[in-house]
C-alpha positions as CSV (number, residue, x, y, z in Angstrom):
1,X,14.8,49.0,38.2
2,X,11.8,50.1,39.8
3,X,8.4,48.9,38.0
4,X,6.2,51.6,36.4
5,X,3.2,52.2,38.3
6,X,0.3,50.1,36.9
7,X,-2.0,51.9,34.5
8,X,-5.6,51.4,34.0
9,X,-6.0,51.0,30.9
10,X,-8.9,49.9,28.9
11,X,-9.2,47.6,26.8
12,X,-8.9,49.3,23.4
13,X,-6.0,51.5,25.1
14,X,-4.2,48.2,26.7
15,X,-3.8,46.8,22.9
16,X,-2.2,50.3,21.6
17,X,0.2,50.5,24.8
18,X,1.7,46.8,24.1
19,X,2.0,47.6,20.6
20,X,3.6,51.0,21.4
21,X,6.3,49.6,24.0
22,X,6.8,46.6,21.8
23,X,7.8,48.5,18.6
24,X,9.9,50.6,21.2
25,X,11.3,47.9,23.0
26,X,12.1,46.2,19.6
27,X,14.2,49.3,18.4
28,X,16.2,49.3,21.3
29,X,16.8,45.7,21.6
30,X,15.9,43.9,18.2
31,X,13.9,40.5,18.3
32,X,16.4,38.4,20.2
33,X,15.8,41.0,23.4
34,X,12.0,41.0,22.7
35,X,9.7,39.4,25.6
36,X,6.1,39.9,26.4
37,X,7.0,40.4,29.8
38,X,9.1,43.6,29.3
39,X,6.5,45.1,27.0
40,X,4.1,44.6,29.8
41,X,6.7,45.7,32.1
42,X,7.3,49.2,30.1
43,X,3.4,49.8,29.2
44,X,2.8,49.5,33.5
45,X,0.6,46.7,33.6
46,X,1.1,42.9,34.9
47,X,2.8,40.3,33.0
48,X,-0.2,38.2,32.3
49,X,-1.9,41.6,30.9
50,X,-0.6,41.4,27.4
51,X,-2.4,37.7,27.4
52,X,-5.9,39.5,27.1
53,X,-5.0,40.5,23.6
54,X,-2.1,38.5,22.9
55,X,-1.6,34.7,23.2
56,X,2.1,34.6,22.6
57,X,4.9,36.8,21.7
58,X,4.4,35.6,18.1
59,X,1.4,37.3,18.2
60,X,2.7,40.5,19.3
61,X,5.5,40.6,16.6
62,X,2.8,39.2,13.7
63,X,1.1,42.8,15.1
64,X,4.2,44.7,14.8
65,X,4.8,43.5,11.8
66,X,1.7,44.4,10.4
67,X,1.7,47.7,11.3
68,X,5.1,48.1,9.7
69,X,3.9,47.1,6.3
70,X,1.6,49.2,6.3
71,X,3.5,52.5,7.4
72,X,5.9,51.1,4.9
73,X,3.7,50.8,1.7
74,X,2.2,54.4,3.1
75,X,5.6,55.6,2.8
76,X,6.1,54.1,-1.2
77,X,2.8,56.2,-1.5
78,X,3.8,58.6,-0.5
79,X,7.0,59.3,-1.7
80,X,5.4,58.6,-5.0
81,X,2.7,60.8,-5.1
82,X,5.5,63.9,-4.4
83,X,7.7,63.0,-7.7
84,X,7.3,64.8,-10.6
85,X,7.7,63.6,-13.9
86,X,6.3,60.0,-15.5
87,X,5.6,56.5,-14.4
88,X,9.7,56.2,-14.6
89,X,10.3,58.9,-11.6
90,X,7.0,57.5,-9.4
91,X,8.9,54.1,-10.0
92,X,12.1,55.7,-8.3
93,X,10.5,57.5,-5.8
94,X,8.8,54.7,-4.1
95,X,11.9,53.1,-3.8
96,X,13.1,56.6,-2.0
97,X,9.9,55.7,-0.2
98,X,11.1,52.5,0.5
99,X,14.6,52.7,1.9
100,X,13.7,55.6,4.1
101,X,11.4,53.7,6.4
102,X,13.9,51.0,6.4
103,X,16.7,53.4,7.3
104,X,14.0,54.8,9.9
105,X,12.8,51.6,11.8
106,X,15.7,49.1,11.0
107,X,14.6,46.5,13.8
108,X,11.0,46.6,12.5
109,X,12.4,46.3,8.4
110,X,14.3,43.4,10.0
111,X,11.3,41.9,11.3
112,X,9.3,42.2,8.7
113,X,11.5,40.0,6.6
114,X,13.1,37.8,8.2
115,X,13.0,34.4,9.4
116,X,10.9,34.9,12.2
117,X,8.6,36.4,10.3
118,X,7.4,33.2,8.4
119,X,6.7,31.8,11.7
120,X,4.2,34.9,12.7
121,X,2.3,34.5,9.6
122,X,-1.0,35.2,9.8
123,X,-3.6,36.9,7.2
124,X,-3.6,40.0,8.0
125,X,0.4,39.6,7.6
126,X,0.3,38.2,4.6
127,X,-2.2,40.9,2.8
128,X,0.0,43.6,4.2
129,X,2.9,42.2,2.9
130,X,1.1,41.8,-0.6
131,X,-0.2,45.1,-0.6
132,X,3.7,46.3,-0.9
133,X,4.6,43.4,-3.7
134,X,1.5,44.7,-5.2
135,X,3.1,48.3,-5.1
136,X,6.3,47.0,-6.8
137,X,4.2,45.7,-9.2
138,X,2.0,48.8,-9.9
139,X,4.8,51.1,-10.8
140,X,6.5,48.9,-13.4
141,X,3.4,48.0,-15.3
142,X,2.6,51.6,-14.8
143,X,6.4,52.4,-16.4
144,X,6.4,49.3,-19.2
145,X,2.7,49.1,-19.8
146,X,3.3,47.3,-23.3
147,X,5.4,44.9,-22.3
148,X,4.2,41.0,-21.8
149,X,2.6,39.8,-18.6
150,X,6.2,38.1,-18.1
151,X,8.7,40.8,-18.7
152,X,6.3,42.8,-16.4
153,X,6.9,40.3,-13.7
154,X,10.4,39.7,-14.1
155,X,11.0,43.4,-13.7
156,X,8.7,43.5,-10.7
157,X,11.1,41.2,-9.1
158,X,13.8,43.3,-10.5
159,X,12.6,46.2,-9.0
160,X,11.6,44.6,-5.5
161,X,15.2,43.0,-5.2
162,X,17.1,46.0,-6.0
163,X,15.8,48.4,-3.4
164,X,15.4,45.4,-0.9
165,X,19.0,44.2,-1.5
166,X,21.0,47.7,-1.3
167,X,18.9,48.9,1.3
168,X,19.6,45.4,3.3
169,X,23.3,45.3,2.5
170,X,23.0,48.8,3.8
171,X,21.7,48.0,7.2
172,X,23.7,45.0,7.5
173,X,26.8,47.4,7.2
174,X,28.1,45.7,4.2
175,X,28.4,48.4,1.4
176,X,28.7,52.2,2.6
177,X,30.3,52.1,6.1
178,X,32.6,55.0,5.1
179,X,30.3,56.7,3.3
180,X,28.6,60.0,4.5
181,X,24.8,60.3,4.9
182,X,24.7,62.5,1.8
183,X,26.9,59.8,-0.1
184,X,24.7,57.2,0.6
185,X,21.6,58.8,-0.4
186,X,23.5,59.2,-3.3
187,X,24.3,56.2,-4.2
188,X,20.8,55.3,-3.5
189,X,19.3,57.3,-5.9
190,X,21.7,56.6,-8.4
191,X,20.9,53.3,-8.1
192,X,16.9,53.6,-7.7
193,X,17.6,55.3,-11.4
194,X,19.8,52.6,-13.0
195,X,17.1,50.1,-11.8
196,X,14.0,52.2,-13.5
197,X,16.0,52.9,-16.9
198,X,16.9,48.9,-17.1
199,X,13.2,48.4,-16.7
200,X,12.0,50.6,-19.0
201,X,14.8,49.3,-21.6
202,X,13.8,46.3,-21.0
203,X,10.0,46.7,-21.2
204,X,10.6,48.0,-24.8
């Protein structure tokens, strides 16, 4: 395969062309086909290019990473600020918000939570990752806003662990293979609904 011409990128524009390839070249390949060396390869530049900004691959994904928790608590946001209704439908909708950018980027999703992603930890990772706990956790006190600082929590991992697990076992191809895509958003909904009505039963 012959290699792109070089480009000559600054060095703002150099950063935002390795992340761009990389996200790209993680879609199409997921993390075990990642290498610094193809990102460099797709963005046109040398293979010691990517150093100037990035020591290691980890660093690289860590970035990717980032940027994926952020698109995905934008998404939650929103997905939330659309619904209609009370605290109980915004709870729903960010999880609609939620499994629709993992549908949508399913390398990146994987990324962001998976064993290689305690490796890449850096702060910026870990306040990105937050930011969407802290969206979990938003919605049900905004939904059970009387209930004890414990319930609260307990349904925050409730909440958190529901969309995360359907939407995993999802991905994974473990529930829905036959399904059609309007059966699936289906049952996701339905069961984005079930989790919001135990938390508000539960949350008195």
């Amino acid at each position: 395969m012959a290699r792109p011409k070089a480009q000559p990128y600054h060095h703002g524009q150099l950063r935002e062309a390795l992340v761009s390839s990389g996200r790209a070249l993680l879609e199409e390949k997921g993390i075990r086909g990642f290498t610094l060396r193809e990102c460099a390869r797709r963005a046109g530049v040398s293979h010691a290019a990517p150093a100037y900004h990035f020591a290691s691959i980890d660093d690289l994904l860590a970035e990717l990473a980032v940027q994926g928790f952020n698109e995905l608590a934008a998404a939650m946001t929103a997905e939330a600020a659309r619904a209609e209704g009370g605290a109980s439908s915004h709870l729903v909708a960010q999880g609609v918000g939620y499994m629709a950018f993992a549908a949508g980027n399913p390398a990146l999703f994987q990324l962001m939570f998976s064993r290689e992603a305690n490796r890449l930890e850096t702060p910026a990772l870990a306040a990105a990752a937050e930011a969407v706990r802290n969206l979990h956790a938003a919605a049900v006190e905004a939904a059970i806003p009387h209930a004890s600082g414990e319930i609260k929590q307990r349904m925050a991992d409730f909440a958190g662990a529901s969309i995360h697990g359907f939407i995993s076992l999802l991905l994974d191809g473990q529930i829905g293979g036959k399904d059609s895509s309007r059966a699936l958003k289906a049952r996701g909904l339905s069961l984005l609904s079930a989790m919001a009505e135990t938390v508000v039963r539960v949350g008195g």
